[in-house]
C-alpha positions in Angstrom: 0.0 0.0 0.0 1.0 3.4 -1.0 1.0 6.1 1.7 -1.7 8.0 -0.3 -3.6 4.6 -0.3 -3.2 4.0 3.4 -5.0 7.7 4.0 -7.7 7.1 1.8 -8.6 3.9 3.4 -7.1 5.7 7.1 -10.4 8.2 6.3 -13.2 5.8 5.6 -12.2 4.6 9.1 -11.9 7.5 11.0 -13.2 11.0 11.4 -12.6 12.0 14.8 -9.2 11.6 15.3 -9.0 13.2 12.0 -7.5 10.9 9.5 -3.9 10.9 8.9 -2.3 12.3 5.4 -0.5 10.6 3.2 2.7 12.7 3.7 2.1 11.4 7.2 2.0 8.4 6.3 5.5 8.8 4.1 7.1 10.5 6.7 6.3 7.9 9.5 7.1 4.5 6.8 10.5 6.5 6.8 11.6 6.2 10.2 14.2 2.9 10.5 11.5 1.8 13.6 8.7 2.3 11.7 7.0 -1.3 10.2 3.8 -1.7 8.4 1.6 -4.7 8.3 -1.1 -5.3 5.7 -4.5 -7.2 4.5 -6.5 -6.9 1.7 -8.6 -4.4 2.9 -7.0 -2.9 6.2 -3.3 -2.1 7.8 -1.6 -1.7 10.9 1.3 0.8 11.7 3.5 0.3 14.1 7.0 1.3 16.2 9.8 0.1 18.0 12.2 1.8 19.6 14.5 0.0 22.6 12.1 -2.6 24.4 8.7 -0.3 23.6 6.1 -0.8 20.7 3.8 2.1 19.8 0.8 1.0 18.1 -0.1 3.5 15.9 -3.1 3.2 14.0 -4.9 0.7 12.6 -7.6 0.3 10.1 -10.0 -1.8 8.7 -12.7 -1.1 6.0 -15.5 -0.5 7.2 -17.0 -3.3 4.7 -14.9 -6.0 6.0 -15.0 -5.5 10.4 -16.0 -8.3 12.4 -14.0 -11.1 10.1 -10.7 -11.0 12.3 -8.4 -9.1 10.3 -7.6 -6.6 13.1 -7.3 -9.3 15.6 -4.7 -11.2 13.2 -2.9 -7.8 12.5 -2.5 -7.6 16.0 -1.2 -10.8 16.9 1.5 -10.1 14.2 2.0 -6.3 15.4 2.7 -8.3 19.2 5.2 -11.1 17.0 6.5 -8.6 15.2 7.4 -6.2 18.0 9.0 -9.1 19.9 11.4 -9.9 16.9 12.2 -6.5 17.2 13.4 -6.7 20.7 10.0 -5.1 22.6 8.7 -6.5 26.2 5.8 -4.1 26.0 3.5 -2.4 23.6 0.8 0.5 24.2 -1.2 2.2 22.6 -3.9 5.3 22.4 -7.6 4.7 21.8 -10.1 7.1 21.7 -12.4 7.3 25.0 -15.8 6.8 23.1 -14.2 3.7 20.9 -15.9 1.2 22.5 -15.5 -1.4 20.1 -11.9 -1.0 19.4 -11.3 -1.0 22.9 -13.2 -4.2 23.5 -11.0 -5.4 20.1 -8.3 -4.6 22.1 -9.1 -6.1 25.7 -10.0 -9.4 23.3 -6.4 -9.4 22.4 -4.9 -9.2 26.1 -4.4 -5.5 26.3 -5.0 -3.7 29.5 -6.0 -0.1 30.5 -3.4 1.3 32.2 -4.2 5.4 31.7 -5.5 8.5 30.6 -4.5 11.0 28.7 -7.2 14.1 29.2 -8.1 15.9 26.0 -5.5 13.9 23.6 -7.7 13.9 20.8 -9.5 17.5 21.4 -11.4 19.3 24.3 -13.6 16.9 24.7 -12.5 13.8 24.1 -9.9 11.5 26.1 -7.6 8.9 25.0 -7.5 5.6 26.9 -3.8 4.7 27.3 -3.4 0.4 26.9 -1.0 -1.2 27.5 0.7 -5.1 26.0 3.4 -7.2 28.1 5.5 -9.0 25.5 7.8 -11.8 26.9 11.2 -12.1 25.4 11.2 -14.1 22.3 12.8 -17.6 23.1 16.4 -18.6 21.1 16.1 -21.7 19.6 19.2 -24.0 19.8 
């Protein structure tokens, strides 16, 4: 997916947090910790940096919700953090995102905080949070 591709299909998912732009998009894909993960019709953008991985947005088409393709992106955002070296994950989620927050409980995330008027004057972010054990070293 194109940058300009992941912020067309970035606004049929979301209006409030505004959607991102594609130079957004290019500038984050350019950062060395940056990785993308991708499905037919949705995405998941991610970060490491030391032992942390940042979430960063995901999206699904609307048209295709409820068929597990955010729950597989994030099993392979958690795998793909701990080949990176991560032991935790968190992310932001709107306060009123009820379903991606219940997405995200499904997938062993925990609420952990609050950050008061992240996404405007009047609506919180709900900080969660993701323990990821050490990848194991075969041999």
């Amino acid at each position: 997916m194109t940058p300009d591709g992941l912020a067309a299909l970035h606004a049929r998912c979301f209006v409030h947090p505004r959607p991102w732009s594609g130079a957004e998009f290019a500038d984050l894909l350019n950062s060395p910790h940056a990785f993308l993960l991708t499905r037919p019709q949705g995405f998941l953008l991610g970060r490491t940096v030391a032992d942390e991985a940042e979430l960063l947005t995901l999206a699904v088409a609307p048209e295709a919700r409820r068929r597990g393709i955010a729950r597989d992106l994030l099993a392979e955002f958690a795998a793909t953090s701990q080949e990176r070296g991560a032991t935790r994950a968190f992310l932001e989620v709107a306060a009123d995102n009820g379903t991606a927050r219940a997405l995200y409980r499904a997938a062993g995330w925990g609420e952990s905080g609050r950050r008061r008027r992240y996404y405007g004057p009047d609506l919180d972010a709900i900080v969660m949070t993701l323990a990821l054990p050490p990848v194991q070293q075969g041999g």
